[in-house]
C-alpha positions in Angstrom: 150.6 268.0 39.9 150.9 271.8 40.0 147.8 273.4 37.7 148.3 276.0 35.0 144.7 275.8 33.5 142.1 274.8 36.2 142.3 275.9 40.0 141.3 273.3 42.8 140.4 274.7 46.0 138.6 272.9 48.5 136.1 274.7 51.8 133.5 273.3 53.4 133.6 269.5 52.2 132.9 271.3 48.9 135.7 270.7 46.0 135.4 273.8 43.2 137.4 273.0 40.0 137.5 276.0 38.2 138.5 275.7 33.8 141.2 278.8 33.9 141.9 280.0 30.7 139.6 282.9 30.7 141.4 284.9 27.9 140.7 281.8 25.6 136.8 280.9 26.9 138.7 278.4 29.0 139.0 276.4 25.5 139.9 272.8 25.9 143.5 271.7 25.9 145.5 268.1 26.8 147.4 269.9 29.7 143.7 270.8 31.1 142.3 266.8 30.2 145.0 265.4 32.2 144.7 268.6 35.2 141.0 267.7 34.9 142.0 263.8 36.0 144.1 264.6 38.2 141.9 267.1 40.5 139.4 263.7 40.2 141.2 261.8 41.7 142.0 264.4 44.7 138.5 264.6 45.1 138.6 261.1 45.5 142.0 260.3 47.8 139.7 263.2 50.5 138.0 262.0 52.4 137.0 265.7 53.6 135.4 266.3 49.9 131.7 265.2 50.2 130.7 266.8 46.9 132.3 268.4 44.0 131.4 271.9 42.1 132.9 272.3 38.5 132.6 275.9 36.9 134.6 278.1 34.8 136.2 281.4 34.7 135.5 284.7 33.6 132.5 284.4 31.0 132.5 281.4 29.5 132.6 277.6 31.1 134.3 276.2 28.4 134.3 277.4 24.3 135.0 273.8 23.3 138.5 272.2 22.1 141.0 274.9 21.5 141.7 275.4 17.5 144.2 278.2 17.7 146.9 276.1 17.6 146.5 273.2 14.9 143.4 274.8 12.7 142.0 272.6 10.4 143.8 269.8 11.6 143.0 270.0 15.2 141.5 266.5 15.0 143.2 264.9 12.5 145.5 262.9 15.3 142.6 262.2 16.8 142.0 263.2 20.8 144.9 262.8 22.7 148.3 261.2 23.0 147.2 258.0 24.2 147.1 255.3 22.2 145.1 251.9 22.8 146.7 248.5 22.1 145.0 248.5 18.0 146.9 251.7 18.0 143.4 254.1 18.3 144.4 257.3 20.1 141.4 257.6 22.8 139.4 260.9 22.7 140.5 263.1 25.5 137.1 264.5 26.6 136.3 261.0 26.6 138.8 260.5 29.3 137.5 263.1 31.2 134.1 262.1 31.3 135.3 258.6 32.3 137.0 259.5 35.0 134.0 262.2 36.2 131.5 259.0 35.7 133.7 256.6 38.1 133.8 259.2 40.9 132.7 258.7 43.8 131.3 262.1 44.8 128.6 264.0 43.6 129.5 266.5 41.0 127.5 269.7 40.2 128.3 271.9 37.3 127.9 275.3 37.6 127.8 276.6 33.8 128.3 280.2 34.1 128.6 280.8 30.2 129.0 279.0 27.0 129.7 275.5 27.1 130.0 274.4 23.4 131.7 270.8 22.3 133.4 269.1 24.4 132.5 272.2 27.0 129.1 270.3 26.9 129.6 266.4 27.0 132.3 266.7 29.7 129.3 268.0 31.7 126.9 265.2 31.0 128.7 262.7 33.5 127.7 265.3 36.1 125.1 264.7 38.5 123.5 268.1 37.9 123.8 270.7 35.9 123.0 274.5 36.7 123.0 277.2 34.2 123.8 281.1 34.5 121.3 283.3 32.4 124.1 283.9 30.5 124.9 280.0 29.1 124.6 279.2 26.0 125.1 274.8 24.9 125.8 273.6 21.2 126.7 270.2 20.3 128.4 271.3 17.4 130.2 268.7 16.5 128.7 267.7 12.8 129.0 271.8 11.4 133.1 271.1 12.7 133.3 267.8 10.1 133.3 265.7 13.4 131.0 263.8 15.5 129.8 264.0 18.8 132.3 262.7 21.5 133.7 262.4 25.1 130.7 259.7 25.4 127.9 261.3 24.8 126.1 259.4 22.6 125.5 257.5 25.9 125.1 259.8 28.1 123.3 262.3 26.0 120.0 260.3 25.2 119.7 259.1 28.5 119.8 262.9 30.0 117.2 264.2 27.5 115.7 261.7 25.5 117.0 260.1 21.8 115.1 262.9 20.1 116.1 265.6 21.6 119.6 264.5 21.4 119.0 263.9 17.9 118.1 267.5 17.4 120.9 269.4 18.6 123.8 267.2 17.7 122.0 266.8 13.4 121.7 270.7 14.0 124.5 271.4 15.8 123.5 274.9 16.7 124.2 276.7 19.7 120.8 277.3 21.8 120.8 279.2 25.2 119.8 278.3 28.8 116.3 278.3 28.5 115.9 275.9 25.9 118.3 273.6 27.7 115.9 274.0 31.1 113.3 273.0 28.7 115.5 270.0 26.9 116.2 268.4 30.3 119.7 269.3 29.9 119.8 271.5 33.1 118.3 271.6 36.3 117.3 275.4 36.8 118.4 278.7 35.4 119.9 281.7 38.1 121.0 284.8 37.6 124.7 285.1 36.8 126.0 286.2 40.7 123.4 283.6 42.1 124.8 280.6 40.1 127.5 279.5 42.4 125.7 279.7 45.4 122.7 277.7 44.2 125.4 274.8 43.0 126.9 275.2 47.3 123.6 274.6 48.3 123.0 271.2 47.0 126.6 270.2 47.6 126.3 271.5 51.4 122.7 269.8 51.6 124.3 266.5 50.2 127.7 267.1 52.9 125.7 268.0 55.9 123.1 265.2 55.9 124.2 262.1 54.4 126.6 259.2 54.4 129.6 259.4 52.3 129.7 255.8 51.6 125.9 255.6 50.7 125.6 258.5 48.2 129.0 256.6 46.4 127.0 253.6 46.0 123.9 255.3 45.1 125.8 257.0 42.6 127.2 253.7 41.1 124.2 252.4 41.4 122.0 254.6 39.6 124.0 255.3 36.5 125.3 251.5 35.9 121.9 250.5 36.3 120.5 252.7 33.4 122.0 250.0 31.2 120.2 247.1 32.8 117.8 245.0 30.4 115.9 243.8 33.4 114.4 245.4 36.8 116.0 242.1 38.4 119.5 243.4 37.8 118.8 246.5 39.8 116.7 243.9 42.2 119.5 241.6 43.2 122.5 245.2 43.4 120.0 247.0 46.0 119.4 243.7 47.7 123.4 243.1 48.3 123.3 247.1 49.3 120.4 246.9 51.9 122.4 243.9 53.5 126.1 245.4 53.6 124.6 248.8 54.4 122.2 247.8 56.8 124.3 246.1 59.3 126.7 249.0 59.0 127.9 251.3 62.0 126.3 254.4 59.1 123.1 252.8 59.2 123.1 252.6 63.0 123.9 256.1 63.2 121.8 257.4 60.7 118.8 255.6 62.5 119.8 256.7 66.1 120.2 260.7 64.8 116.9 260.4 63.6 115.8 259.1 66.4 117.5 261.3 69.2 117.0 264.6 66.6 120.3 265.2 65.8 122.9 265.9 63.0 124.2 262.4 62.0 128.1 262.1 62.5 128.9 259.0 60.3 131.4 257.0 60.8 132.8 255.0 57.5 134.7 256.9 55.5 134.9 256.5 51.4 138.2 255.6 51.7 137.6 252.5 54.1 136.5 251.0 50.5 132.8 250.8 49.2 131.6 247.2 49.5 131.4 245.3 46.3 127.2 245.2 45.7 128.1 244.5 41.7 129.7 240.3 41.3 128.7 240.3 38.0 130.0 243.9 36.6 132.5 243.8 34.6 134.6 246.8 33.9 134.8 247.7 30.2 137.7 248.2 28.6 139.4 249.8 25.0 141.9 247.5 23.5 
């Protein structure tokens, strides 16, 4: 797919996808949704992509959905073009924050500037999130006539807590970095020219020292288990994990590096397939 509002670049086992429509606060669109997808599953077909950096240009990360075009009837269609089988077109920032959740790479964003509607949520599937100085967050979704969406009424709580939550979507008003530090909604605040290199940091930290197959699992495993009802669920997935993992040609190098005080050079690739540690999760679906 060639890209007309992100850019994708890839250096240093480090995927940056960069929201490009600076001249518009990099406003959401369905060319960027699908752009977004696509660029996801790149990070996922490389196997040279160990982590994943999302950020924005110019000053904002992303204004929200774009309303120059329809106005007042921007939602009316609902949010995007594809329908479900009972005829309910699915919400496109849900789509994206799908398809960032079922990753299997770590993704950092890097919000250099305001992130309002879905310019928020489609963050919340991120691992972490570091702010600029300069960012400013609103769920804003009830003063629009809407309510909150690209799943983040799951996500959301779990980030920061059900009152919290509760607060800035009733509100909806737009509050700046430090009171999302605060919230739990970010990790840490930088300066605006220290941003991106903070975010390459903990993606280089994650590339340079650990397994690619590991950290996927890890991932899976601790954002599926936040919806357990029962510590044994979690039990018997790290049980099935500690077995395939432990008798794996990773786990024997990531022992004998440690060992011999060296860099680990691990073998299994992402790609290879993750072994299934989950028999009894079913994927959801939207009929």
């Amino acid at each position: 797919m060639e890209y007309t509002q992100i850019i994708y670049d890839v250096a240093d086992n480090i995927a940056t996808i960069t929201l490009n429509r600076p001249e518009k606060l990099n406003a959401f669109t369905g060319t960027m949704m699908y752009e977004i997808i696509d660029a996801f599953d790149q990070v996922d077909a490389d196997d040279d992509v160990r982590a994943v950096i999302v950020t924005g240009a110019g000053r904002a990360f992303c204004a929200g959905a774009d309303l120059s075009g329809a106005g007042g009837e921007t939602f009316a269609e609902g949010g995007s073009d594809v329908q479900t089988k009972t005829g309910v077109p699915r919400d496109g920032g849900g789509m994206v924050s799908l398809r960032i959740f079922e990753c299997t790479k770590p993704v950092i964003g890097a919000i250099n500037g305001a992130s309002v509607g879905v310019g928020v949520t489609m963050t919340l599937p991120m691992d972490f999130r570091l702010a600029s100085e300069h960012a400013k967050f609103g769920f804003v979704f009830a003063r629009r006539g809407i309510v909150p969406e690209a799943c983040s009424s799951y996500f959301l709580p779990r980030i920061v807590g059900i009152s919290q939550a509760t607060e800035w979507c009733y509100t909806g008003r737009v509050f700046p970095a430090d009171e999302a530090l605060a919230g739990g909604l970010v990790r840490s605040v930088h300066a605006g020219d220290a941003l991106l290199e903070a975010a390459r940091a903990i993606a280089t930290e994650i590339a340079q020292n650990t397994a690619p197959v590991s950290v996927a699992l890890t991932r899976q495993m601790l954002w599926r288990m936040l919806g357990a009802d029962h510590p044994m669920q979690a039990h018997r997935v790290d049980s099935r994990g500690i077995l395939s993992r432990g008798s794996s040609d990773d786990a024997r190098e990531g022992v004998t590096s440690f060992l011999e005080k060296r860099d680990p050079v691990y073998p299994i690739k992402v790609s290879d397939g993750l072994p299934d540690i989950f028999p009894d999760y079913v994927e959801p679906t939207f009929d």
